[in-house]
N, C-alpha and C positions, 0 to 999 in steps of 0.2 A: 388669846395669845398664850404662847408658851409659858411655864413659870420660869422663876427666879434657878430653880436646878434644873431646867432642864440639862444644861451643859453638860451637866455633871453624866445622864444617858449615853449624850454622842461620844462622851468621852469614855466611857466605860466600855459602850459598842467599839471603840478602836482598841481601848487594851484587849477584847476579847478574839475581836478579828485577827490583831499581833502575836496574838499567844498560839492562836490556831492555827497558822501560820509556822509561826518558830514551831512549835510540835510535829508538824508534816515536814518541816525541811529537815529535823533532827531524825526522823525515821526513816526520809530518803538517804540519808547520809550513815545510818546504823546500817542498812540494807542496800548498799552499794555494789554491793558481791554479791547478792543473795541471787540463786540461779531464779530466774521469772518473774521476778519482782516488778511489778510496776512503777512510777514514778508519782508521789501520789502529790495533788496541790488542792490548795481551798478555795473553794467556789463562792465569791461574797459579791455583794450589792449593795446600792445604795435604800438603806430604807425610806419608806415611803415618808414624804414632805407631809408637814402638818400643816393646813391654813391657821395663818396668826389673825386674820381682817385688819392688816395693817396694809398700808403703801406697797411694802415688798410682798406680800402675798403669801409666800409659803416660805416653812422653814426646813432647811436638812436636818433628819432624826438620827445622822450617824449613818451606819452600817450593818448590815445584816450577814453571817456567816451561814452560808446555804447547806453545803455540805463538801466533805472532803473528798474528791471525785481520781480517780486512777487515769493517766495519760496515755489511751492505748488506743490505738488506730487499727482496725478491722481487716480494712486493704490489706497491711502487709501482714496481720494474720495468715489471712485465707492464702494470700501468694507463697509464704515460709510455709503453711501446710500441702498446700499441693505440687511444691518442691519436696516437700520429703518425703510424699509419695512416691516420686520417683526416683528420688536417692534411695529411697528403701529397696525399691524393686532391681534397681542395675548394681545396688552392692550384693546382694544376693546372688546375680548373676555373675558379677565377675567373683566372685567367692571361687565361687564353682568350678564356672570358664578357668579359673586357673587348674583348682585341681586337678577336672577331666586332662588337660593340657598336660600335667605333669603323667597322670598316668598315659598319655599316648609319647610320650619325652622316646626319641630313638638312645637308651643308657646303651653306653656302650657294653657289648656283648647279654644283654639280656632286653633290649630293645628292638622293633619289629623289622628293622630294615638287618641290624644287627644277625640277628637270627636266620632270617632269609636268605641271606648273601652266605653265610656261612652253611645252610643245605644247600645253597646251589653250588657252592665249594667242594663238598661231601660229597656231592652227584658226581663233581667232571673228578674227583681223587680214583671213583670206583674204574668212570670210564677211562681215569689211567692207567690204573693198578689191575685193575678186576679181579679183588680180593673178598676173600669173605670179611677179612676186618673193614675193609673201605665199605663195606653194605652195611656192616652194626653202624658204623661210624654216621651213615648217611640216615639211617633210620632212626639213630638217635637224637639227631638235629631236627629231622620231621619233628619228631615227639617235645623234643622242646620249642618247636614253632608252635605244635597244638595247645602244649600247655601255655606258653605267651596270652593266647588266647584265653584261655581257662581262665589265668589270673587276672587279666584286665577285665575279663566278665565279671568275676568275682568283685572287685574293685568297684566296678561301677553299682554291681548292684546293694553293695555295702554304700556305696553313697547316696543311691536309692533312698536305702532305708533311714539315714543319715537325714534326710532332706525332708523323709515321713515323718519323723519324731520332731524336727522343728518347725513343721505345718503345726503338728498341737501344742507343741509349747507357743505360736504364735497365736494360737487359739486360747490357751490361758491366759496369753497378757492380754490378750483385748477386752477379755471378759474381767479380767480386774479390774483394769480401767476404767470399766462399766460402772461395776458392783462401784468404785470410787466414785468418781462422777455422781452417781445418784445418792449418796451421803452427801454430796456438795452440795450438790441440788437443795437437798432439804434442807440442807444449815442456811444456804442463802436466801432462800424463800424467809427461816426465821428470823432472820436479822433483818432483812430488808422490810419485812412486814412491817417493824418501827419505823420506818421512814430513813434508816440507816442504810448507807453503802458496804458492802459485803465483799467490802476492796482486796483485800488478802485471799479470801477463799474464792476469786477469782480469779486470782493469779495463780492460783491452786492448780485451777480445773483449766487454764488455759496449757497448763504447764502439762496434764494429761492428753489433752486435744492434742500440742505435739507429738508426744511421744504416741500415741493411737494414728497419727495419721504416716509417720514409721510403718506401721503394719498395712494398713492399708487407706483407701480415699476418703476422706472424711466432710461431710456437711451438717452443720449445723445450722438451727434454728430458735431465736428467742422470741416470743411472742409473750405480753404481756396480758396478765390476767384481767378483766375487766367485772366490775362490780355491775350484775343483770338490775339488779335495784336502781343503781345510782351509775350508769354509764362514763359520765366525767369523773368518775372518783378514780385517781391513784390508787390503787389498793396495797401497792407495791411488789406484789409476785410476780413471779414469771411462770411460764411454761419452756423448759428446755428440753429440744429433740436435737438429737444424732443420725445421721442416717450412713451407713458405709456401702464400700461398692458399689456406688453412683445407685443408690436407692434402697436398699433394705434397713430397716429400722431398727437401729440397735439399742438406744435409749428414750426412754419418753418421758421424761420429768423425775419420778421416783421411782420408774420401775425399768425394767430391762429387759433382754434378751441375751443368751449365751449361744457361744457356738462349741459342740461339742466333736468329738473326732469317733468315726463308726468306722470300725475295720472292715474292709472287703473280704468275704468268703472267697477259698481258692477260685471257685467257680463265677467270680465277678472281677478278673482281672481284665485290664481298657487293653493292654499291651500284652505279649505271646511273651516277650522277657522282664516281663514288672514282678516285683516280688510280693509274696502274698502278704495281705494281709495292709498294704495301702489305703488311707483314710477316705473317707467320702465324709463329710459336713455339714454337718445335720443343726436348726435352731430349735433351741427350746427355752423352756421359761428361766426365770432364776433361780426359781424354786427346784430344780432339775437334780433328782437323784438317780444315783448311778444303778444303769441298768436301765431304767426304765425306757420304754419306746415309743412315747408319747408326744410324735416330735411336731416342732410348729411349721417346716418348711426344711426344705433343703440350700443348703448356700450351693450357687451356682458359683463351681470351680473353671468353668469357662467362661466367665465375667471376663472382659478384655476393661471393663471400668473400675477393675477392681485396684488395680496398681498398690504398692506396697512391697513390703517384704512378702507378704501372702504369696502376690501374686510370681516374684522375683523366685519364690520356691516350687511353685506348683509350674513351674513354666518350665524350670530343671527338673523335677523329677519327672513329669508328665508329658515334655515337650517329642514332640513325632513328628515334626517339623511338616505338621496338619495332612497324613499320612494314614488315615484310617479305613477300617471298613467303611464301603457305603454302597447301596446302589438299589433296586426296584425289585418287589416282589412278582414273581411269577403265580401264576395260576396255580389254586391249589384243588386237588381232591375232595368233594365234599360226600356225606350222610347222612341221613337224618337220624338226628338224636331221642332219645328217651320221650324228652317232652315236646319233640316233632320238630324240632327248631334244626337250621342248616348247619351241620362242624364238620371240622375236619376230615379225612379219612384217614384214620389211625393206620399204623404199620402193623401187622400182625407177624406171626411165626412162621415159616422158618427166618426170616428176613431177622438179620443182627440188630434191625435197629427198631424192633418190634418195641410195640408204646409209645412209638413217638413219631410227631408229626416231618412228612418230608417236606422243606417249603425249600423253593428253587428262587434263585436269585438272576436275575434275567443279565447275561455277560454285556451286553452295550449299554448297562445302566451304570457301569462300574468303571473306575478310571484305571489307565492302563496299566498301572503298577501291581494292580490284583493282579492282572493277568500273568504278573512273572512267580512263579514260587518261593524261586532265590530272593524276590523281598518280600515275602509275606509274613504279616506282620500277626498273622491271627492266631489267636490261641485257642488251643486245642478244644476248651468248651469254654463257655462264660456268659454272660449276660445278651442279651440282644434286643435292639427294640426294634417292633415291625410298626408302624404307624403312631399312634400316641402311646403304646405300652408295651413293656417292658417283661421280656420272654428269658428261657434259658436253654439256653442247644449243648445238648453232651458232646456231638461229637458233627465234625461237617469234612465234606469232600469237593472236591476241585477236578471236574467235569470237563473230558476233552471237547467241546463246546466251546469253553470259557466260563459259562457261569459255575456257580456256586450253590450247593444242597446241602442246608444245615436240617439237622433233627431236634427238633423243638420238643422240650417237655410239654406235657399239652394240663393248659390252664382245669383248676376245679371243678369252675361251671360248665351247663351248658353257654349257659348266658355268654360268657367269659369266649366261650372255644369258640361261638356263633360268630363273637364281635371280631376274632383273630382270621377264620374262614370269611367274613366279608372284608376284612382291608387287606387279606391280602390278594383273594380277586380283583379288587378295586387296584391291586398294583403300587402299593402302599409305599412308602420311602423306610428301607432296612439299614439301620447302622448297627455300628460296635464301638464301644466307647465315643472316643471324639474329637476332633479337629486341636491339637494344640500348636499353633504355628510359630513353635519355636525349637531349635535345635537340641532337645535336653537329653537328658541319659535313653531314654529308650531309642532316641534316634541313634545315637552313636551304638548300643547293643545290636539294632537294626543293621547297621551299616555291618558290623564285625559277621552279623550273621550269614548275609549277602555275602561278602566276600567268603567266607568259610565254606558257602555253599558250595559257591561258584569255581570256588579251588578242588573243593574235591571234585567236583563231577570230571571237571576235567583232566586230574590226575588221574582216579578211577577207571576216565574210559582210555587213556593212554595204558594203563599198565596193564588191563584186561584185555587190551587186547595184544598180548605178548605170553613168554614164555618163562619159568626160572632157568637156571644157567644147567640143570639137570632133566630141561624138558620137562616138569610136571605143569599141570593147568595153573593160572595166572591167580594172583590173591589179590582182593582189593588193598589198595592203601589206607584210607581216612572211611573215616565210621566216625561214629556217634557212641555215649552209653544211652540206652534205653532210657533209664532214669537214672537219676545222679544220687541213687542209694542204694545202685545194683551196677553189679561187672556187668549185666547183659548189653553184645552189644547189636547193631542193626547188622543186619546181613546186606551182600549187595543186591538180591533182588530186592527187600523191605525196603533200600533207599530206590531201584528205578522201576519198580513195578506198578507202580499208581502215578497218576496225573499229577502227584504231589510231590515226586522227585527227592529231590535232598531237602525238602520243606522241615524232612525233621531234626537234622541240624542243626545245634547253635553253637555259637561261642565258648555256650558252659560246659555242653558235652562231646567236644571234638575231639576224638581221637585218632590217634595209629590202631589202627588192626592187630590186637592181639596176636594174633597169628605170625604176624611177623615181629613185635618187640618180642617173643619169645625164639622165631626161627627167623634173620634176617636174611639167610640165605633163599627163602621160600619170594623174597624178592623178586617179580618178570624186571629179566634182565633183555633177554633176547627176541626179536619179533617173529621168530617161525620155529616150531617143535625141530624140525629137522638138522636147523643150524648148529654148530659147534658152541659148545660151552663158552667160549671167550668172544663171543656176536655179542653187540650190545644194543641192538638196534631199539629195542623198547627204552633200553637206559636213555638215548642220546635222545628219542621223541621226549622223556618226561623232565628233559632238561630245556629243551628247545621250548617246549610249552610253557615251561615255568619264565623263561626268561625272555620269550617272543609274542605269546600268545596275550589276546586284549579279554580279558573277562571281568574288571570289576571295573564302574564306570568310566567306560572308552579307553580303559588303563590297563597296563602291563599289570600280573599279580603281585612282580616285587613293589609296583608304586603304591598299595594300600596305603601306606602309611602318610604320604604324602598328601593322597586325596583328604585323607581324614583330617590331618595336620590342619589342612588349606582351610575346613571347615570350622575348627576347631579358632584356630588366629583369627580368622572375620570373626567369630562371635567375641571372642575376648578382647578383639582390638573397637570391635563396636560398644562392650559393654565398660571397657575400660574408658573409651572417651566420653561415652556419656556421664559415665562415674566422675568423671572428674569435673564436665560440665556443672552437672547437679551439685557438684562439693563446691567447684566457684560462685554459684548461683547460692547457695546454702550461707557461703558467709557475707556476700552482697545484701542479700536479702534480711535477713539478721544484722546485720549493720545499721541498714535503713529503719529498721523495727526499734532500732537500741537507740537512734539518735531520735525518735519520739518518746519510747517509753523509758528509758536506760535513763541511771540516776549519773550525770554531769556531776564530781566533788566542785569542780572549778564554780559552775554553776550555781549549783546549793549554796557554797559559802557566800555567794555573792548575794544570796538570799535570804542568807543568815544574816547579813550586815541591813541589808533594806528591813526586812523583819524587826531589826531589834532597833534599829533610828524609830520606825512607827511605833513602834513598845514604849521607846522613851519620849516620842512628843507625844503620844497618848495622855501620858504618865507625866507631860509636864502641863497640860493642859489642866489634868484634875488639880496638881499642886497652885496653878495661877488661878484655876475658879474656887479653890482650898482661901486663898488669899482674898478674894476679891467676897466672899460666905462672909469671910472674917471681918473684915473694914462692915460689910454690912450689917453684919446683927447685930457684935461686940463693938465694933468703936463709932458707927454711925450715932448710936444714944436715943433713936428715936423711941 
């Protein structure tokens, strides 16, 4: 049987269980505010009955205090983390979608419709007046419609770059979070190894898991460690892995992974208007010093599982709304090499594209948007893959056929050039960059280019074929600069002499013809040499054109703006309501998270009162068995 003190145990076991108790309700109540805090309570039991071999059988030994355990439900984790997946990803987008939005804004007088309506004003002033100042007058509003152009190009591709430099700062906080995370890791494994809850430095690393799944998708795994000795043994460790992007492995208990940012060489640009020097994302160890090229894998930037802000930026800067090269290799040339193996047939001399491979792209393997110039999206040399590997073409042409012949540098080996000469007999699948199906800067540069094209061709063939008001041969209007760190500019055969047309035209280098912002009178005004200086017959076509004629999707040229607008609203009305969906869901969700793990004052105090009544009948129990020692030892007299 129990002795004479046992009492005195059970009673000691309730002041200790009351105390530990008041202690955790005073800590949820310090840390009421504290951003990620848990709710923490004590975990107790009935200790085990002792057999007395009496009548009654067994006796309660009190209470046992197990340990101090944190109130946190998993569910609405995972659920608040894969909401802010995609709150990250459509706040990024509407960021943006506003921007671009503002720079396509019609400001009055230096806006696209602005502008427009205002040369086609200039036009019908000459065909009033038909003066030499009404022609500078006209040519000087061209020139500020070109430039419109200029600057929104400019604009975009400043936000380009804009959108680049916050893909790697996204890239260093994730990698913080990392490098955090695996310091937590190993403090919690330390603590826990004592049989201790490591309650607070999990609210630590929970509180990173949010802010990481911000960036992008996040899963987690905890798997506890098991003693190979003694299998049933608690050991108390864990193993904790991360994985992001619906699968790449970014942490693994104490060690890690970084994602670093590799700038693209001019000659690996995905888009013909991307600006140089765009990251591509590269894994390597933690250990990762700069420079080195050591890399463990590449992040795949076309992850559609990736969601985040990552993904919410690479979707703006990269998005081509899934508009790129693509289509089948043609039969190539072969020789046999050195070491007798099948390659290429290299280009020799005089041929300009000597050293290098000509590989043809087969025209019905391509979708129809290659086929037009006015959107072609390809840049002049860059990257290319022909089957599983990864090529680079100086220079390619656009083949009255339809297909396409790029010249390929030709690989090191034979081995190498063997493997390139059999897939692309074999008719191998050819792209360029890649599919991103969403509306982002390169698409809307696209779109400015197309229409830029498409305006001049048919200015150019309206006023070529006319006369100036003095009879001399006809000047083109719109040209290009060759490069945008030189006055040269294209001539009118260089734009219609090749199958490539105004291909080399863009938004950045659109100009007026020299020739005429310095002579506007060298303007074709009139349709036949013969006619009298005051015919306007070329003036009134390049008016009519301008304001009759359908050239940019199924649209009149003055409706550019509109189309684009149209484009521009759907995206921002789609990413704005999702934005706000995701912010309604963000604090539902959080809510339901705070009413399990969130610390209640109403609550706790009330906790505080129950706590401290068990403190005090603990604490009167010792003083009645204090009383009851005493009648026994001292006044009983035995």
């Amino acid at each position: 049987m129990p002795s004479q003190f046992f009492g005195l145990n059970i009673a000691a076991s309730g002041l200790r269980a009351a105390n530990a108790a008041l202690l955790a309700t005073g800590n949820n109540i310090a840390n009421a505010t504290t951003d990620g805090y848990s709710r923490q309570k004590v975990e107790q039991e009935a200790s085990d009955a002792l057999r007395v071999f009496t009548k009654y059988g067994c006796a309660g030994a009190g209470v046992d205090t197990l340990a101090i355990e944190r109130v946190r439900d998993q569910f609405y984790d995972e659920r608040f983390r894969t909401n802010e997946t995609s709150f990250g990803k459509y706040s990024q987008r509407d960021y943006y979608n506003d921007l671009i939005e503002r720079y396509f804004q019609d400001d009055v007088g230096a806006g696209f419709n602005s502008l427009f309506t205002r040369m086609q004003a200039d036009l019908q002033g000459f065909l009033t007046n038909k003066t030499d100042d009404s022609k500078t007058n006209y040519i000087g509003s061209v020139r500020s419609l070109t430039e419109y152009f200029n600057n929104t190009n400019d604009n975009l591709r400043q936000l380009q770059q804009t959108t680049n430099d916050e893909i790697k700062l996204a890239c260093d906080n994730i990698n913080t979070i990392a490098s955090k995370i695996v310091i937590l890791n190993q403090q919690i494994n330390t603590i826990e190894l004592t049989g201790a809850n490591a309650n607070d430095l999990r609210d630590k690393r929970d509180v990173l898991l949010d802010e990481l799944s911000g960036f992008v998708s996040v899963e987690t795994k905890e798997i506890k460690v098991k003693d190979t000795s003694d299998p049933d043994r608690d050991t108390g460790l864990t193993r904790f892995t991360i994985h992001i992007a619906g699968g790449d492995l970014l942490v693994d208990d104490t060690s890690y992974r970084q994602l670093i940012c590799v700038a693209r060489e001019p000659d690996e640009r995905m888009n013909m208007s991307d600006v140089d020097g765009l990251y591509d994302i590269k894994w390597v160890s933690s250990n990762y010093k700069e420079g080195d090229t050591n890399y463990l894998g590449t992040f795949d930037l076309g992850n559609r599982l990736m969601g985040g802000k990552m993904q919410g930026l690479i979707d703006v800067r990269d998005g081509n709304n899934a508009q790129y090269f693509y289509g089948k290799a043609d039969t190539i040339a072969t020789t046999t090499g050195a070491g007798g193996q099948v390659i290429p047939q290299m280009l020799t001399a005089p041929d300009p594209h000597a050293g290098h491979y000509e590989v043809k792209i087969k025209a019905d393997s391509m979708p129809a948007y290659l086929q037009d110039m006015n959107k072609s999206n390809v840049a002049d040399y860059s990257r290319i893959t022909i089957g599983s590997r990864v090529y680079h073409y100086s220079e390619w042409n656009y083949n009255a056929d339809g297909s396409y012949t790029f010249y390929v540098d030709p690989p090191e080996t034979e081995g190498d050039q063997a493997i390139l000469a059999s897939e692309i007999n074999e008719g191998a699948d050819v792209r360029i960059g890649r599919a991103v199906d969403y509306q982002g800067i390169p698409y809307y540069m696209a779109q400015m280019n197309e229409w830029v094209r498409c305006y001049a061709a048919a200015a150019n063939e309206v006023v070529m074929g006319g006369y100036t008001a003095d009879s001399q041969d006809a000047t083109w209007l719109l040209t290009g600069k060759k490069l945008l760190d030189s006055n040269a500019q294209y001539s009118y055969d260089e734009l219609t002499s090749t199958n490539k047309k105004y291909q080399f035209l863009t938004a950045g280098n659109f100009q007026v013809n020299d020739i005429l912002l310095n002579d506007p009178t060298r303007l074709p005004t009139k349709s036949d040499r013969s006619e009298g200086n005051e015919q306007t017959g070329t003036a009134q076509a390049l008016y009519d054109m301008s304001s009759q004629l359908t050239i940019f999707r199924n649209a009149k040229a003055g409706e550019f703006l509109s189309k684009v607008q149209a484009d521009i609203s759907m995206n921002k009305n789609n990413s704005a309501t999702m934005l706000a969906t995701y912010e309604s869901l963000q604090l539902t969700i959080d809510n339901q998270r705070l009413s399990v793990s969130g610390v209640d004052k109403d609550e706790e105090a009330l906790s505080l009162v129950q706590y401290q009544n068990a403190y005090t009948l603990s604490s009167k129990m010792i003083q009645t068995l204090t009383e009851i020692y005493d009648r026994l030892i001292l006044q009983t007299g035995v």
